[in-house]
VODO-132469 format. One record per residue: x, y, z of N, C-alpha, C, O in turn; residue in one letter. Coordinates in steps of 0.001 Angstrom, whole numbers, padded with zeros to 6 digits, always signed. Each point is the difference from the previous one (the first is absolute). Layout:
BEGIN
XYZXYZXYZXYZA...
END
This chain:
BEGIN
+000826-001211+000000-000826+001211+000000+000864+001267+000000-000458+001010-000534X+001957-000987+001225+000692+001237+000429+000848+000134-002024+000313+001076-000509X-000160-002421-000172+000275+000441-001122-001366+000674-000977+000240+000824-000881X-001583-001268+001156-000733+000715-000826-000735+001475+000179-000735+000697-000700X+001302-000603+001960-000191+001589+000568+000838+000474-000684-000449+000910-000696X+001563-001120+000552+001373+001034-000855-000388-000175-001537+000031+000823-000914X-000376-002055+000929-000189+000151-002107-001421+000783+000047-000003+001204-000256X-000745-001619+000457-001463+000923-000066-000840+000531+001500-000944-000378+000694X+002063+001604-000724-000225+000989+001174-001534+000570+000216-000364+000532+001049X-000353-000697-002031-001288+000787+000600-000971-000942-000254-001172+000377+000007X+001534-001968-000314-001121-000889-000282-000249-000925+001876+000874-000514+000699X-002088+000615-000480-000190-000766+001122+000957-001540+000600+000100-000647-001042X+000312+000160+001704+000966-000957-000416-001217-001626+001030-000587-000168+001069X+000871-000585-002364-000486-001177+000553+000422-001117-000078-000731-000219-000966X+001297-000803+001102+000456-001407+000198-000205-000320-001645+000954-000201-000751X-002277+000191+000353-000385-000416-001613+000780+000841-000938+000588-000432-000992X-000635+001927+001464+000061+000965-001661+001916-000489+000396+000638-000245-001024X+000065+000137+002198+000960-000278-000102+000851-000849-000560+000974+000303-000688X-001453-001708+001072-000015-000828-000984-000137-000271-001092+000418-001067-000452X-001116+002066-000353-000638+000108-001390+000992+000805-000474+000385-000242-001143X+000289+001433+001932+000808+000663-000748+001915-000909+000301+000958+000343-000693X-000910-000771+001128+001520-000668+000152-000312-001394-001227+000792-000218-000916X-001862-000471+001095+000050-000856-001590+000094+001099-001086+001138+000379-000274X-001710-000071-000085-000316+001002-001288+001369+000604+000205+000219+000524-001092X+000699-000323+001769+001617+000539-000435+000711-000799+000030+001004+000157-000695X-001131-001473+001527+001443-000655-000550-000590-001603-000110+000958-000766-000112X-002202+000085+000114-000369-001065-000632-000758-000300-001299+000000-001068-000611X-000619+002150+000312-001095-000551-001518+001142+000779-000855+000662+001031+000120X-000801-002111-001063+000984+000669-001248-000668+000560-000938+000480+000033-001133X-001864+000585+001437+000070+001268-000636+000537+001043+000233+000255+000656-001010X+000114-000089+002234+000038+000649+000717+002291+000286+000061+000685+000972-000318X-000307-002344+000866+001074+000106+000100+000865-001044-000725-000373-001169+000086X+001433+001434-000757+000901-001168-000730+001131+000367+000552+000342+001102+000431X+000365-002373-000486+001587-000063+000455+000477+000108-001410+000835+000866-000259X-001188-001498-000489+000294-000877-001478+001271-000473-000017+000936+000719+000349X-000772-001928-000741+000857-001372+000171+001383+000692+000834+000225-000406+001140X+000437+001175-001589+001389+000480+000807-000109+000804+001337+000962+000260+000723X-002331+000119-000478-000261+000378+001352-000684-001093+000913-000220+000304+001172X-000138-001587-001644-000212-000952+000746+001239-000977-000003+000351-000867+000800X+000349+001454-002346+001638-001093+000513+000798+000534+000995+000818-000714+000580X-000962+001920-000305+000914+000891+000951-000622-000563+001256+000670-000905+000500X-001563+001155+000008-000734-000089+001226+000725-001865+000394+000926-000318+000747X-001602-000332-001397+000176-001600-000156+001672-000319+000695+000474-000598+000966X-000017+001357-002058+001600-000061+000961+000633+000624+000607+001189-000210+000238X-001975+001287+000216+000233+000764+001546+000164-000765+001153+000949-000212+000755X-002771-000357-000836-000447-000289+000994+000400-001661-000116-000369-000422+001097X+000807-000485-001686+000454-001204-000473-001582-000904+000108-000234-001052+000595X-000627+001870-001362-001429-000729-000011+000533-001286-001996+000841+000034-000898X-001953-000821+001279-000093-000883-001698+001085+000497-000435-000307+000879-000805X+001901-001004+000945+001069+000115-000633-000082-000810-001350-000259-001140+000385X+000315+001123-001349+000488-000738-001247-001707-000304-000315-000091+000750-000971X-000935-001177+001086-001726-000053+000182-000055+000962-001515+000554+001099-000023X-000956-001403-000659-000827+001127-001089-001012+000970+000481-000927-000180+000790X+001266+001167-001380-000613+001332+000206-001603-000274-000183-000227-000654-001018X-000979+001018+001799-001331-000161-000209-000658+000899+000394-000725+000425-000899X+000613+000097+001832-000343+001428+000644+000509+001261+000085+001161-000098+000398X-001428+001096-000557+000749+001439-000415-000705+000753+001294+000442+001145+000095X-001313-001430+000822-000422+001151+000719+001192-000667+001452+000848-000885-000114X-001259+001816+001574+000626-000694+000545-001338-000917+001110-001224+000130+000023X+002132-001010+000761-001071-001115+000712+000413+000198+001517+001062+000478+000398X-002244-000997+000454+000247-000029+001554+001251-000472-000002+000621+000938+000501X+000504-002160-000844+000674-000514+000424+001220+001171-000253+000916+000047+000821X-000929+000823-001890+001066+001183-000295-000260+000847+001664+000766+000062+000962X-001869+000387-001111+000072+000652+001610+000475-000488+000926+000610+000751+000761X-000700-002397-000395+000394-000055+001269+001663-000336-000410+000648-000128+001039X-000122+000020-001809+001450-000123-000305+000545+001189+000082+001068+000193+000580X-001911+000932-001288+000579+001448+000367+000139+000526+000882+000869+000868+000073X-001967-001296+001343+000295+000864+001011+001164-000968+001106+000708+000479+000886X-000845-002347-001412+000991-000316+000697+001341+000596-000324+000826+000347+000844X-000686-000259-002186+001797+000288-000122+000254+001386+000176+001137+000468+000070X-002556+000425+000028+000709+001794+001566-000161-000030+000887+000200+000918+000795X-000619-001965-000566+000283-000689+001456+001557-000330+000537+000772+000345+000895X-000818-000980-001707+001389-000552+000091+001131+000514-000290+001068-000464+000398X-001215+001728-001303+000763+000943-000026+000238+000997+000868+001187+000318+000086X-002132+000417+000747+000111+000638+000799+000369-000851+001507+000212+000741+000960X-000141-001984-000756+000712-000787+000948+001333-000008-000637+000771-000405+000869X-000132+000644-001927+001269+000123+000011+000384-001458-000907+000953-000017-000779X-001750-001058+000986+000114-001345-000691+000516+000262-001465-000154+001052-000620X+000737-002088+000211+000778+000071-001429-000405-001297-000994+000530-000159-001100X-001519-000718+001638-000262-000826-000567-001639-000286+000177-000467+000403+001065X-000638-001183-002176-001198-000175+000949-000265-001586-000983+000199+000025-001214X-000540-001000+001743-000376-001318-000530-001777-000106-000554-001019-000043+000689X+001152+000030-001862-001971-000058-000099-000275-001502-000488+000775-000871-000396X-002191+000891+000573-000626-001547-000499+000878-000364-001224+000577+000821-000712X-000559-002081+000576+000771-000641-000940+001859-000370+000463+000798-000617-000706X-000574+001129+001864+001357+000253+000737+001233+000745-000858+001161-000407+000033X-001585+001505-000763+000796+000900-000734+000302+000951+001292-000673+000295+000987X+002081+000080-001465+000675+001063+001169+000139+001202-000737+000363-000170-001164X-000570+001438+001557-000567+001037-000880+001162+001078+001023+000245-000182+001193X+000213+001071-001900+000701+000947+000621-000581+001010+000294-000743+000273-000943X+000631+000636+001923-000301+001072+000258+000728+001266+000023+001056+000078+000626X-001537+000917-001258+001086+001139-000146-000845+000875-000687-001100-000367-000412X+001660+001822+000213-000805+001417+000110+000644+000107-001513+001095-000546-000137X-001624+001147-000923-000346-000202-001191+001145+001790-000172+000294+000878+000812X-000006-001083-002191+000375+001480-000126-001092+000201-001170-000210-000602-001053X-000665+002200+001972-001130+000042-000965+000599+001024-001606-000868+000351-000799X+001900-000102+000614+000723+000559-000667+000526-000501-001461+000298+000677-000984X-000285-001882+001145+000364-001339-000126-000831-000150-001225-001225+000120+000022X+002345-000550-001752-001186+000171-001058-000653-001768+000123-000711-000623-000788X+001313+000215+002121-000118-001848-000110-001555+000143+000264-000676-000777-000673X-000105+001718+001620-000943+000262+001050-001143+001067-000548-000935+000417+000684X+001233-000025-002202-000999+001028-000602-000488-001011-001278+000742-000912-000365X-002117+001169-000309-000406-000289-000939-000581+000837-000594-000626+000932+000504X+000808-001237-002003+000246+001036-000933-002152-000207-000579-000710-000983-000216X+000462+002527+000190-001369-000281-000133+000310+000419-001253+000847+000819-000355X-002222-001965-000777+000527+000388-001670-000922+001110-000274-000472+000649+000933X+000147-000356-002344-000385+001009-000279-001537-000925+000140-000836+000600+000675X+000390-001930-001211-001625-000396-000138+000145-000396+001367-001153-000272+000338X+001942+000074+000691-000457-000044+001278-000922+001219+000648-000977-000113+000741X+001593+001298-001250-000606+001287+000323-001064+000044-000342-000880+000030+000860X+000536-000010-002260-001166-000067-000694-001088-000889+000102-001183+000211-000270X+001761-001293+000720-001266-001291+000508-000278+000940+001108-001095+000506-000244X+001638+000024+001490-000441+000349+001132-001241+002014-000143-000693+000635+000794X+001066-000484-002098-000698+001119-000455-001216-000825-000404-001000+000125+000706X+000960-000853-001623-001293-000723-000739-000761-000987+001307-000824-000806-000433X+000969+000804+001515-000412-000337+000815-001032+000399+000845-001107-000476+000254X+001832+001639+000193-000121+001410+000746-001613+000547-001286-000961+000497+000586X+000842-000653-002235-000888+000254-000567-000860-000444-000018-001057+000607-000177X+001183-002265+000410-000489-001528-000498-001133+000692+001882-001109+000524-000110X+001562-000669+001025-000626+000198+001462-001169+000902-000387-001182-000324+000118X+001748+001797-000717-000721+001289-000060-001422-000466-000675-001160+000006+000414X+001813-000433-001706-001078-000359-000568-001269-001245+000257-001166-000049-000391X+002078-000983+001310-001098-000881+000523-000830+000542+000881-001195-000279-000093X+001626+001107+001062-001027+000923+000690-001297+000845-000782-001193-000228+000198X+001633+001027-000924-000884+000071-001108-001035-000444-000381-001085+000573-000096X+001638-002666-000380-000749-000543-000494-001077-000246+001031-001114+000478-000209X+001308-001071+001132-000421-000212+001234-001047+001152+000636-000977-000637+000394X+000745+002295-000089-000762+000534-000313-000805+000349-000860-001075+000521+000296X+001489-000768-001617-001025+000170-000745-000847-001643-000355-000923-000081-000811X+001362-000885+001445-001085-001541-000117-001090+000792+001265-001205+000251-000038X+001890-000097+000741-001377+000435+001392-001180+000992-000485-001148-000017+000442X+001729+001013-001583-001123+001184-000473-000333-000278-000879-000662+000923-000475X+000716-002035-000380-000622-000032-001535-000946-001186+000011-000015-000890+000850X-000607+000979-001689-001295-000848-000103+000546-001111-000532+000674+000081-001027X-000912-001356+001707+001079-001796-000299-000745+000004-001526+000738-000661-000731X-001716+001067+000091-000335-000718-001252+000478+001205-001130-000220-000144-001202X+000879+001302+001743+000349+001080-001166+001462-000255-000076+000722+000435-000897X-000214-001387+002193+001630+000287-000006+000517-001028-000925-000272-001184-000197X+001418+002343-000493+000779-000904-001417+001495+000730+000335+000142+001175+000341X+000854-002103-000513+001279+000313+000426+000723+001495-000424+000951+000613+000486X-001852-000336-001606+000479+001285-000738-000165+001363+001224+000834+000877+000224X-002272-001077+000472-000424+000625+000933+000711-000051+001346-000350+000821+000848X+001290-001675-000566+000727-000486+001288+001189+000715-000120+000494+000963+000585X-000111-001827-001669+001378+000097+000359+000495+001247-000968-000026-000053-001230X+000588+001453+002191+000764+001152-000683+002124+000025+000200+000767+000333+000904X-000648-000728-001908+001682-000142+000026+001115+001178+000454+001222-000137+000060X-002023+001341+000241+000364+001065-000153+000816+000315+001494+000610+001053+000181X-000691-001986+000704+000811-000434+001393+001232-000406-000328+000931+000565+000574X-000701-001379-001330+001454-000906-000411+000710+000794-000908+001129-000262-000414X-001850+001301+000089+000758+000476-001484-000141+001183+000940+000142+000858-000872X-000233-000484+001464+000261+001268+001088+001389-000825+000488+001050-000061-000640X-001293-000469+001765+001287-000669+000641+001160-000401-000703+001112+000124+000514X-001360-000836-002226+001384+000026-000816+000909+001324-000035+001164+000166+000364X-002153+000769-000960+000478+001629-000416+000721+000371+001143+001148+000414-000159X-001826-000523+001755+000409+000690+000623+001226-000282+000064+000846+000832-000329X-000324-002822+001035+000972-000067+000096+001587+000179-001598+001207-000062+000235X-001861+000275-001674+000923+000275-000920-000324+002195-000097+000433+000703-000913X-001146-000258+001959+000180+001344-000490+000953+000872+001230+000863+000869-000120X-001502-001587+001405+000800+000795+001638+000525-000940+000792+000146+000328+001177X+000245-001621-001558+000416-000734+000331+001729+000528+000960+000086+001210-000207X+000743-001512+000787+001045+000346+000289+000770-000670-001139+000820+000732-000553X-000942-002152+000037+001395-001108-000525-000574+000381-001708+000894-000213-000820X-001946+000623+000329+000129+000557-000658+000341+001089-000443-000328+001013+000617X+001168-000915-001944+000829+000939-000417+000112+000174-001215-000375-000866-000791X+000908+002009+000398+000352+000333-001320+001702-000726-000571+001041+000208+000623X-001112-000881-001645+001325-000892-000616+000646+001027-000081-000339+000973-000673X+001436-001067+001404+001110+001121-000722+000418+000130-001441+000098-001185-000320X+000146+001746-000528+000196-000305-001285+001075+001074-000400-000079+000458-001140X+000846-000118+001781+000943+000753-000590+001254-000963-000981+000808+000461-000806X-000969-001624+001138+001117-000578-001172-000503-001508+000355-000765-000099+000959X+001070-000868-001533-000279-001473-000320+000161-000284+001672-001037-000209+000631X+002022+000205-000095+000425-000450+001180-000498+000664+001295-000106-000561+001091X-000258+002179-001455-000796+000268+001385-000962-000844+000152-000178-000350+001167X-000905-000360-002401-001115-000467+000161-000117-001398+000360-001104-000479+000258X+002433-000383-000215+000098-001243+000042+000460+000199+001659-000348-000848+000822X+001107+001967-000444+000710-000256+001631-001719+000600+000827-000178-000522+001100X-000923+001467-001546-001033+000005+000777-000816-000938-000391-001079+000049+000590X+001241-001431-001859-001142-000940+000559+000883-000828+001222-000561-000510+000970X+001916+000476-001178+000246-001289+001017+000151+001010+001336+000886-000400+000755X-001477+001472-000358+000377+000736+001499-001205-000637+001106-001209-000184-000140X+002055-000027+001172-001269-000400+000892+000072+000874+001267+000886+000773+000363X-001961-001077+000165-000352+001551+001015-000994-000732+001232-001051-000617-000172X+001646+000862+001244-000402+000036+001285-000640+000878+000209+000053+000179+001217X-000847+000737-001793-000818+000591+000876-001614+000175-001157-000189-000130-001209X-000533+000418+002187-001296-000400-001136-001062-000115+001064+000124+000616+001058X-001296-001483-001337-001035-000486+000591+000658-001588+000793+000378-001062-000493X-000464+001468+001654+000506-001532+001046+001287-000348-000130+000384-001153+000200X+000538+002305-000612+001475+000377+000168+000351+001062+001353-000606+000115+001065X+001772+000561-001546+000721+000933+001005-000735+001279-000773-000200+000013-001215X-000166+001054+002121-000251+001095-000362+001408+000887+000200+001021-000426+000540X-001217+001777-001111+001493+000740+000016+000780+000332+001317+001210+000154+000168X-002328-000086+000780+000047+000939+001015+000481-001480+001312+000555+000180+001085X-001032-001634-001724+000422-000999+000821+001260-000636-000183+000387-000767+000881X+000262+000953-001817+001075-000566-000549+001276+000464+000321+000456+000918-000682X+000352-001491+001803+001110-000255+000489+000670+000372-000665-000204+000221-001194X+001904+000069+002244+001127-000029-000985+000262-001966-000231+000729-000354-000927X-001227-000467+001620+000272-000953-000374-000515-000326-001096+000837-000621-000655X-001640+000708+000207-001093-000055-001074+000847+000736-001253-000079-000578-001084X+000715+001551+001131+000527+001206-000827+000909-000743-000752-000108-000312-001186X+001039+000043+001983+001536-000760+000416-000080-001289-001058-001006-000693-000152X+002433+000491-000638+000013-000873-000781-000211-001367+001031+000381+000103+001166X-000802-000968-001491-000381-001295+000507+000594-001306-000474-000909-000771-000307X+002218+000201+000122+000429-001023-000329-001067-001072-000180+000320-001136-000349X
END
């Protein structure tokens, strides 16, 4: 309850809507994906289904209770933790700096998460207008208006932050700004948060 007071500060807090909101962020995969290299990362963090084929992308009860055992065990100072299956797993503090410890968001990663954000808008939409229209006049033409998703594309290719203008002053400015990548953005570092560690070349 003390986490859904902080995420939704002015919504009443209850045992249910709580529960409803911690699945909907990190169990239904509509909602949240690891996708395969964020469940291979986790997997061999935590030394869960080592070598097991990849099947699930969200995360599961058993990731939680492995996560809070091994800061557990970190903040006791321990250097080692044994999980089911009798794998011995090391414990140690991550350098978040570290390009081993960042993942690179693509450009249709962004854009799936824009067409999403439209795909929602507009199901709401649909969804008020089934409640006000007469069930024997309604025809999909009448439902469904696209003009949500194609709002949300524009926005994120018009004020987007990671969108940009190609440099084009010679062959090679335009080839060194497609391959530039950038920490700061939407669910990055903002200007004003970003360290000299952050600044600082990073081996």
């Amino acid at each position: 309850l003390d986490i859904y007071r902080k995420l939704r500060p002015g919504e009443p807090p209850t045992k249910e809507s709580a529960q409803t909101l911690l699945e909907n962020l990190f169990f239904k995969e509509k909602r949240y994906d690891l996708a395969r290299v964020g469940r291979y990362k986790v997997n061999k963090k935590l030394g869960l289904h080592v070598g097991e084929p990849i099947t699930s992308s969200t995360l599961t009860e058993e990731d939680v209770v492995a996560t809070i055992e091994y800061l557990v065990r970190l903040h006791e100072g321990q250097t080692t933790m044994t999980v089911p299956g009798g794998v011995e797993v090391p414990v140690e503090t991550d350098d978040i700096d570290h390009f081993g410890n960042r993942r690179l968001r693509t450009v249709g990663e962004l854009i799936q998460n824009q067409i999403r954000v439209g795909m929602s808008r507009m199901e709401r939409v649909v969804r008020e207008r089934m409640t006000t229209q007469d069930v024997e006049a309604i025809t999909p033409q009448t439902l469904i208006n696209i003009r949500p998703v194609v709002a949300a594309i524009k926005e994120f290719f018009g004020t987007s932050q990671p969108s940009q203008f190609m440099g084009q002053n010679n062959p090679l400015s335009g080839l060194t700004h497609k391959r530039r990548l950038s920490a700061l953005g939407p669910g990055g570092l903002s200007r004003e948060r970003a360290g000299l560690e952050v600044r600082d070349v990073h081996p």
